[in-house]
C-alpha positions in Angstrom: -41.8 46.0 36.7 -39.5 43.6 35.1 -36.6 44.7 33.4 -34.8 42.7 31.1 -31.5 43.0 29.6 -30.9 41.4 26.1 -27.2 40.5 25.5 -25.7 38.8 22.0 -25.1 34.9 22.4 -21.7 34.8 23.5 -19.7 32.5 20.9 -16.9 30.7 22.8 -13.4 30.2 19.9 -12.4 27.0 19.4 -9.1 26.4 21.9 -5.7 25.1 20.9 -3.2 23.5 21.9 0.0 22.1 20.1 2.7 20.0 21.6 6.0 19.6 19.7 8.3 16.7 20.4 11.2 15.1 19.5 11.1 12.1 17.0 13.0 9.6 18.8 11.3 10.3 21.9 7.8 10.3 20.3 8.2 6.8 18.9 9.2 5.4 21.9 6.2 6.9 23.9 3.6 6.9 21.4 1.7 3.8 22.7 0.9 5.9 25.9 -0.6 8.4 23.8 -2.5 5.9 22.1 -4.0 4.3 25.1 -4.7 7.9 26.4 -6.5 8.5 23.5 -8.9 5.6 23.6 -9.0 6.0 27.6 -11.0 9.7 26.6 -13.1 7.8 23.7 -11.4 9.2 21.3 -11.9 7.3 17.8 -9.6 6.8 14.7 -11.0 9.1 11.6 -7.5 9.2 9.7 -5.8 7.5 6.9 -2.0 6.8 6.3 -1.5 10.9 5.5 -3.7 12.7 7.7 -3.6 11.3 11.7 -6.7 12.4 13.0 -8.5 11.3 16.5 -12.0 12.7 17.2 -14.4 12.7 20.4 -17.2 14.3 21.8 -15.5 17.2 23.3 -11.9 16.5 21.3 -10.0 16.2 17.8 -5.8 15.7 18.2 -4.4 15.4 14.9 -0.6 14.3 14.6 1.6 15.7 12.0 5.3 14.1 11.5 8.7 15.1 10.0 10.1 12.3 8.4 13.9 11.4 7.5 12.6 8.7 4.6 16.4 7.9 4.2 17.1 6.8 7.8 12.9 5.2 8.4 12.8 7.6 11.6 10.6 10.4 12.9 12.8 13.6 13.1 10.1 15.7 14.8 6.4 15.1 15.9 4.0 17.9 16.1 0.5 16.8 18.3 -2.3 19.4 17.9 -5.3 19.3 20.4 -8.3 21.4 19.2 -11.3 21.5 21.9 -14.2 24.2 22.9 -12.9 24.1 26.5 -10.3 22.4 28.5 -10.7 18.8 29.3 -9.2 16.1 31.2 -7.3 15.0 27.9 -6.1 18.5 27.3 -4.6 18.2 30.9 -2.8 14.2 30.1 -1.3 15.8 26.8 0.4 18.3 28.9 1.7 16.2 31.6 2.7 13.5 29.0 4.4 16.1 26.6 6.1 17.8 29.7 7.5 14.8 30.7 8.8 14.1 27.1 10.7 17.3 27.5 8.3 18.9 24.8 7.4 22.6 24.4 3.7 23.3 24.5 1.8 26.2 23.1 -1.5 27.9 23.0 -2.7 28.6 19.4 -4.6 31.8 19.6 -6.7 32.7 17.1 -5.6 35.7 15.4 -8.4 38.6 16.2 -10.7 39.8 13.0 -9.1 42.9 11.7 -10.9 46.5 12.4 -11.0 46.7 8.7 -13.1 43.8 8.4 -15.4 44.5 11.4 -16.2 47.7 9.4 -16.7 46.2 6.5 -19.3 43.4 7.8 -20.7 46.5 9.8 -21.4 48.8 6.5 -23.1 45.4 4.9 -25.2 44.9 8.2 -26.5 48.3 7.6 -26.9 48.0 3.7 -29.1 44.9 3.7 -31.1 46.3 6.3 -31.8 49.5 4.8 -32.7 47.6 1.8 -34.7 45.0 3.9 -36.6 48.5 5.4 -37.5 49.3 2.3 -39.3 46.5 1.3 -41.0 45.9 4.3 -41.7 49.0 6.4 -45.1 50.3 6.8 -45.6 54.0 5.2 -47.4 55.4 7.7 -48.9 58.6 6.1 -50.1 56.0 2.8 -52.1 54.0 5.7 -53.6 57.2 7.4 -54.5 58.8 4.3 -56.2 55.5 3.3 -57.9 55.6 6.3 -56.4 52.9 8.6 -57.4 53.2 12.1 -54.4 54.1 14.5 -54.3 51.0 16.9 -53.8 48.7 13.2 -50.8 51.3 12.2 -48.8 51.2 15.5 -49.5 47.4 15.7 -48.2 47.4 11.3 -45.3 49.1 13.4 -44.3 46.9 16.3 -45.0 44.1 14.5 -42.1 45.6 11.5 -39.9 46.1 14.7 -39.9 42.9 15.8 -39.4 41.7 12.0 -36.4 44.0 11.4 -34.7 42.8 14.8 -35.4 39.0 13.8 -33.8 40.0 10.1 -30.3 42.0 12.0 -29.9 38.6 14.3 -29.9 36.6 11.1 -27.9 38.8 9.1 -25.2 39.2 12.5 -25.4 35.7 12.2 -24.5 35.0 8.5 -22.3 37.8 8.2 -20.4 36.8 10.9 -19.6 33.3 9.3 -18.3 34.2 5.9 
């Protein structure tokens, strides 16, 4: 005999990264970080206020602190945003180290236990309504005469329904 063991689709969070560097530094550098960029494929998807890079497995965007008076970049803030770490990932590090810039990890902050609670109590409202609707009444069927192999079929086949119905509603609820 088989046994199986059903676990929930792991969702992997989003990772990253941001590099903060110096202005002056930046602009002399930042054709190396352009030709990086297009060495990993990554393509252009910005205009002249939002500085945005996008590939396959990446998106950098580049944010800059301007002095307007003096035309110079005070400070220049690279964020790298990737589902796991890459060879890029690892380029912007080395290239940011070596600019003398400080590197971080952007964590996602954790869903509060509030929250979890909350989408919890939901879960269980929209399925007890969902029940409702859909469950077989079993003494209804027998009284009307329904044989017993057609009831505990009605049954599994409700079971199968509602766990269909939680994994849907785990799913939605999950996003809002």
């Amino acid at each position: 005999m088989r046994t199986t063991v059903k676990r929930e689709p792991t969702v992997r969070q989003p990772m990253r990264f941001r590099f903060v560097l110096d202005g002056p530094k930046y602009s002399r550098h930042k054709a190396a970080l352009k030709e990086m960029l297009r060495e990993h494929r990554l393509a252009w998807r910005g205009n002249m206020t939002e500085f945005v890079w996008i590939g396959p497995r990446d998106r950098v965007r580049a944010e800059f602190d301007r002095d307007a008076a003096k035309d110079v970049t005070v400070r220049a803030t690279i964020t790298w945003d990737g589902k796991a770490k890459t060879p890029l990932l690892n380029e912007l590090k080395t290239w940011a180290f070596s600019l003398r810039g400080t590197t971080e990890e952007v964590r996602a902050p954790k869903p509060s236990a509030s929250a979890a609670k909350e989408r919890s109590d939901r879960l269980e409202r929209e399925l007890d309504l969902w029940d409702r609707l859909h469950r077989p009444d079993v003494e209804a069927l027998r009284t009307a005469g329904r044989p017993a192999e057609w009831i505990e079929r009605d049954l599994r086949e409700w079971k199968k329904a509602r766990e269909a119905k939680r994994r849907e509603l785990v799913r939605t609820l999950g996003d809002q």
